[in-house]
Structures are given as C-alpha cells and as structure tokens.
C-alpha positions as CSV (number, residue, x, y, z in Angstrom):
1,X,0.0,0.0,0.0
2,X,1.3,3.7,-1.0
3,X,-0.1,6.1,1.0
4,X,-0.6,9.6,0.4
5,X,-2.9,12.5,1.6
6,X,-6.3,12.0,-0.4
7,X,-4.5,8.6,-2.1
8,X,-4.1,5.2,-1.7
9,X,-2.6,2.5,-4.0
10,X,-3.2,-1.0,-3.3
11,X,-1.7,-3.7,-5.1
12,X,-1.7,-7.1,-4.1
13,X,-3.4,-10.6,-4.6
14,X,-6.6,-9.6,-3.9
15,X,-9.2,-11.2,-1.2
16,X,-12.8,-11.3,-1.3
17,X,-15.2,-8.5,0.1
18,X,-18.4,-8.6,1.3
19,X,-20.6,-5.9,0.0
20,X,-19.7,-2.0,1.6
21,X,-19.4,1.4,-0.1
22,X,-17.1,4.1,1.3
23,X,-16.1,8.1,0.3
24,X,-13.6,7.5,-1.8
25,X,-13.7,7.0,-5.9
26,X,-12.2,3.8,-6.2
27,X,-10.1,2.4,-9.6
28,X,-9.4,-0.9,-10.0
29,X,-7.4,-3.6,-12.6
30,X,-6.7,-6.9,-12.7
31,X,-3.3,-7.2,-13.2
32,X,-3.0,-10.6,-13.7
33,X,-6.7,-13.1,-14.4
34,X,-9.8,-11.3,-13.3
35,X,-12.3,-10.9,-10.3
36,X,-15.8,-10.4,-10.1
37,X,-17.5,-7.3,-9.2
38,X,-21.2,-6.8,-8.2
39,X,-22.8,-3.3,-8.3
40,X,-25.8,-1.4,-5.9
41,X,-26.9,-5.1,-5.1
42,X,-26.6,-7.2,-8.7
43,X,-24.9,-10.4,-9.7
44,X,-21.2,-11.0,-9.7
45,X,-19.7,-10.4,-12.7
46,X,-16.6,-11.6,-14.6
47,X,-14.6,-8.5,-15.0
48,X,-10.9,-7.1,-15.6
49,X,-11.2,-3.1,-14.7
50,X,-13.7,-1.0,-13.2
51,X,-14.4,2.4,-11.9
52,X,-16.4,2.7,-8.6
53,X,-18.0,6.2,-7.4
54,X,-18.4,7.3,-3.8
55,X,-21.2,5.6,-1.8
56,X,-21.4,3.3,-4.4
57,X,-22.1,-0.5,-2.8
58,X,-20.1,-3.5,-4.4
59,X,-18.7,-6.5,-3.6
60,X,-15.2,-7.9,-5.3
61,X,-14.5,-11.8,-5.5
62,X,-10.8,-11.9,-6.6
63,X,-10.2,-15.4,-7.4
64,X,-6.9,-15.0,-6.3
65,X,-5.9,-12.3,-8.7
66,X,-3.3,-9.8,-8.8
67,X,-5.5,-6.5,-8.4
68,X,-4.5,-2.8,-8.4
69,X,-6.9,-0.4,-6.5
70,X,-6.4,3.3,-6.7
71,X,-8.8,5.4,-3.7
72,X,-9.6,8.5,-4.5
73,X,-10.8,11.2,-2.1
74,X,-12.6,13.1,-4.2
75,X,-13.6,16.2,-1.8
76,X,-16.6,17.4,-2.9
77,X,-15.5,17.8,-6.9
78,X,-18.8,17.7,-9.2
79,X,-18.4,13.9,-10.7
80,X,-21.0,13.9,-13.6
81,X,-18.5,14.3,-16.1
82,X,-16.6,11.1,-15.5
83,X,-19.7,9.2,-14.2
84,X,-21.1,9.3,-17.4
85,X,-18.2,7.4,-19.2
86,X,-18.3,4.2,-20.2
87,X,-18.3,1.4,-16.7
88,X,-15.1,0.1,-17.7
89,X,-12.0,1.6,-18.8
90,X,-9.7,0.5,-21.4
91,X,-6.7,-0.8,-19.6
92,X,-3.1,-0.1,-20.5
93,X,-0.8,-2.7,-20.6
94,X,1.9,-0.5,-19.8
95,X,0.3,0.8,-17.1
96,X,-0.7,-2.5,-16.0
97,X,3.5,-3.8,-16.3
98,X,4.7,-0.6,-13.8
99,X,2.2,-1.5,-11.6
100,X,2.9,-5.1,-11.4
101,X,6.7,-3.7,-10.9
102,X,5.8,-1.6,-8.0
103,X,4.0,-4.8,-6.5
104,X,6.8,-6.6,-6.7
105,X,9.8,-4.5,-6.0
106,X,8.4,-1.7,-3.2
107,X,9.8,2.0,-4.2
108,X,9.7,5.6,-2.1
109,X,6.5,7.4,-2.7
110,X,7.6,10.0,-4.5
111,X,8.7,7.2,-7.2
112,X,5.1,5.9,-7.4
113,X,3.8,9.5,-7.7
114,X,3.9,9.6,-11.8
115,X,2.8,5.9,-12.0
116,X,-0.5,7.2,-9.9
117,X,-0.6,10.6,-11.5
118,X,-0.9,8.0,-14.9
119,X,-3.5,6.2,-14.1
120,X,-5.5,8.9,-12.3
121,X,-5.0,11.4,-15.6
122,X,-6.0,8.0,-18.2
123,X,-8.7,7.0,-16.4
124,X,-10.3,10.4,-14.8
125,X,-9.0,13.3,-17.3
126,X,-9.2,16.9,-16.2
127,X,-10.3,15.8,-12.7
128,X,-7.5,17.2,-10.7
129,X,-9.1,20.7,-12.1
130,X,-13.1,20.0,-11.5
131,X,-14.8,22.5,-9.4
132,X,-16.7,22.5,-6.2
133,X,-19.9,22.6,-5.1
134,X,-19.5,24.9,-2.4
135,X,-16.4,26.7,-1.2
136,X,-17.6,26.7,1.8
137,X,-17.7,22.7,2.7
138,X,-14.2,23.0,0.1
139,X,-13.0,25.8,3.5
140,X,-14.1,22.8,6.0
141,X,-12.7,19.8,4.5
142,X,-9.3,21.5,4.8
143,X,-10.0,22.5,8.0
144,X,-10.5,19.2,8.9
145,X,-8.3,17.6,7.0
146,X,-5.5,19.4,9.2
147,X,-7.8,18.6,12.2
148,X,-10.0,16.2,12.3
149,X,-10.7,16.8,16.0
150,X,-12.2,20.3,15.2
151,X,-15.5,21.1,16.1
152,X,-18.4,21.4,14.0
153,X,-20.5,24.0,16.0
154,X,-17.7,26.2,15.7
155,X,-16.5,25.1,12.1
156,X,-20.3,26.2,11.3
157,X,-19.7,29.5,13.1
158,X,-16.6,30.1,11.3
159,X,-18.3,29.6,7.9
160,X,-21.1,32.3,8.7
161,X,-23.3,28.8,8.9
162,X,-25.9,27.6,11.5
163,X,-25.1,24.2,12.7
164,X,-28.0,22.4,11.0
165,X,-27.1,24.3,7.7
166,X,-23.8,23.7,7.8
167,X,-24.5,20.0,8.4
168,X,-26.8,19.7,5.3
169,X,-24.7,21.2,2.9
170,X,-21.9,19.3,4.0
171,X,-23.9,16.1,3.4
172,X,-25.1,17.1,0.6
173,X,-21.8,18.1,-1.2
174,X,-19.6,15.0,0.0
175,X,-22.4,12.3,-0.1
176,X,-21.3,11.6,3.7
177,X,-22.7,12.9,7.2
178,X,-20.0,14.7,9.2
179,X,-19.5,12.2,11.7
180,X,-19.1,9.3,8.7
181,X,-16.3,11.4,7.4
182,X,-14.9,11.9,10.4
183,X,-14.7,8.0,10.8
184,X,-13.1,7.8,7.0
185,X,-10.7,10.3,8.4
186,X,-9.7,8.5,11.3
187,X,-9.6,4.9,9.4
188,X,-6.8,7.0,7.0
189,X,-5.1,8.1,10.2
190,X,-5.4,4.6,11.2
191,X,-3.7,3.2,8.7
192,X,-1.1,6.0,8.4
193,X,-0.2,5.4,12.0
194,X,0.5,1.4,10.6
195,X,2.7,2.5,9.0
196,X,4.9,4.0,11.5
197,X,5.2,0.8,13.0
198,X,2.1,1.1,15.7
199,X,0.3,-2.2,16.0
200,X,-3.8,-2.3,15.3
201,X,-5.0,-1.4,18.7
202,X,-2.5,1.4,19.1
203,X,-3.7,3.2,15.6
204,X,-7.2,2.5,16.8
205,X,-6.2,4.5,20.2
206,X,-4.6,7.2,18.6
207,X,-7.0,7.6,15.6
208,X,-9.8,8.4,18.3
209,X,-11.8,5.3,18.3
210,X,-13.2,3.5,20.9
211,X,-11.3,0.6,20.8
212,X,-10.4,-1.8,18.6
213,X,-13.6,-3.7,17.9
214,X,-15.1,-0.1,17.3
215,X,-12.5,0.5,15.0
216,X,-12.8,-2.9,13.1
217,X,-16.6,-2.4,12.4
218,X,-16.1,0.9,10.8
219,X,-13.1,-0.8,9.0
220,X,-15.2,-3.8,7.7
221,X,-18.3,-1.7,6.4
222,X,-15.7,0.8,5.0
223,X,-13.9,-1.8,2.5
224,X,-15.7,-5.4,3.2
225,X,-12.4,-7.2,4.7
226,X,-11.1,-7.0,8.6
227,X,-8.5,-4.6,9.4
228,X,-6.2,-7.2,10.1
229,X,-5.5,-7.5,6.7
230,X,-3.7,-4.6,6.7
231,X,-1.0,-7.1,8.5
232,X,-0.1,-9.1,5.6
233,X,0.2,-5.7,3.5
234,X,3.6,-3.0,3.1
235,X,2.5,0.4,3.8
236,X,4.5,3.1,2.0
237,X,3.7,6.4,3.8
C-alpha cells in the first residue's frame, strides 16, 4: 500500500469483500486473471477493470488475482462528467506492467507518484481541475483535513453557517454525514499510523476510536475485509 494524503494504492493478490461502499472513488485492474464485481446489489460479474464512485455498494470476489486499487478522495468535486463514461476503462498494458513492478519491487512514494498521476490522468482526465460545489464545505474539508478533531458548531460558526445548515450542505456536497467522514478520516489516520510501526490497537487508540472492535466495524463496512488485513500488507507512507 502507497499512501498519500487523499491517495491510496493498493496492489496485491486480492481477497474477497463482502458488500460496503465508502467516500472515496475507487479504480481498479486486474493485473494478472480477473475478479468479479457486483454493483448497488446485482450479480457477480466476470470483470478485468472497473471504476467505482463514492457511496457506491459492491462486492469484489478476486479469485486470487493480482488487483490494483487506486482510492480517491474526491472532496466534494462535481463527478457527472466522469460518471457518465463508459463502466469500464480500457486498460493499458503499460500501465498494467509498472504496476505489477511496484508490487513486486516496493519504491519511495515520490517514485510511485507519476505511475498514480498515470493512471488517475488515463482513467479520470481533467479531474484534478473540477470544481466545487460549495467553497464553503471546500473551507471545511481542509480544515478538517489538518484537524480532524475540530468542532463542527464552531466550524459552522466560522463559515457564517448555523449548525443544522452547515451540516446539510456538507452532506449534501460530499455524499457523507460529518460524523461518517470523520470516521473515514480517522480509518486514514489509522492506517497511516501502521505504518509507523504502531500495531492495530495502538492506531485504533490514537485515531480516536473507541477501541479496537469499534475500530474494526467501521473498517469492515468501509472496504468489506477486517483490518487485520492490513498485516499481511507493506504500507509506503
């Protein structure tokens, strides 16, 4: 796993998922064979590379391929554009080849960078420049995204916003209550804090949750596996 602020990349031999949805705008391709993806509740389907948008429900069996996922945070960025391409991108084999390399042979992040920057720009064109739906919530997902303590009744204030209004827009404009984005923030910090060499119930500590259990609930109906995947994984941070 590379990890960056607003970006993971996964690569790995892939296990299955039960269905979830989560915030991010998730990319994936088989690198080797193919898995099976079912969408908002349908059938399993054989399939080799797929886009999937934020809130969207799915379920991957990987049949022990060699997957790439790219997550996406997309902030509140206007996604009609891309949504209405076609469901499954044409892959590129040399896209496909330096991913399997960074699988294989582990590099700094700021050696994956381009390789993400790649895919992103292929499969997602011009999105890095989309606007926002309000620059307002854009105002509070950076504050938060510096703090993810802060406090909404006075985040609200800040933004000239009543609490209740404040709350509705930001639902509306990222597709998440507050408080689920606050738990997709700590789950980042989570895994960030993994990488540092903290075990699971440490990152769960210091992320601000509960405990571990409370943590590995949010984590299973986040990405439909148990955190303790994240064991068997390198994380690049």
């Amino acid at each position: 796993m590379y990890l960056w602020r607003g970006r993971a990349l996964v690569l790995g031999v892939d296990t299955d998922s039960t269905p979830h949805a989560h915030h991010a705008i998730q990319l994936s391709v088989a690198l080797e064979g193919e898995f099976r993806l079912a969408r908002d509740g349908a059938e399993l389907k054989p399939c080799r590379a797929a886009i999937l948008w934020p809130g969207q429900q799915h379920k991957i069996a990987a049949n022990g391929a060699l997957i790439a996922h790219l997550f996406i945070d997309p902030a509140q960025r206007i996604l009609e554009p891309w949504r209405q391409r076609p469901p499954e991108p044409v892959i590129d084999p040399g896209l496909c080849e330096a991913l399997t390399d960074a699988w294989q042979i582990p590099r700094a992040l700021d050696l994956c960078e381009p390789l993400v920057q790649q895919w992103q720009q292929g499969w997602l064109p011009g999105f890095e420049r989309a606007p926002a739906h309000d620059a307002r919530i854009a105002q509070a997902l950076a504050w938060l995204a510096a703090d993810p303590e802060r406090d909404a009744a006075s985040t609200a204030t800040e933004l000239g916003l009543s609490q209740r209004r404040f709350s509705q827009l930001f639902s509306l404009h990222t597709g998440l209550p507050l408080r689920r984005y606050l738990l997709w923030m700590r789950l980042l910090d989570a895994v960030a804090r993994l990488a540092t060499g903290a075990n699971l119930t440490t990152a769960a500590h210091h992320a601000g949750f509960a405990d571990l259990a409370h943590m590995s609930r949010v984590f299973h109906a986040t990405f439909g596996v148990v955190p303790s995947t994240l064991s068997r994984i390198t994380i690049v941070a």
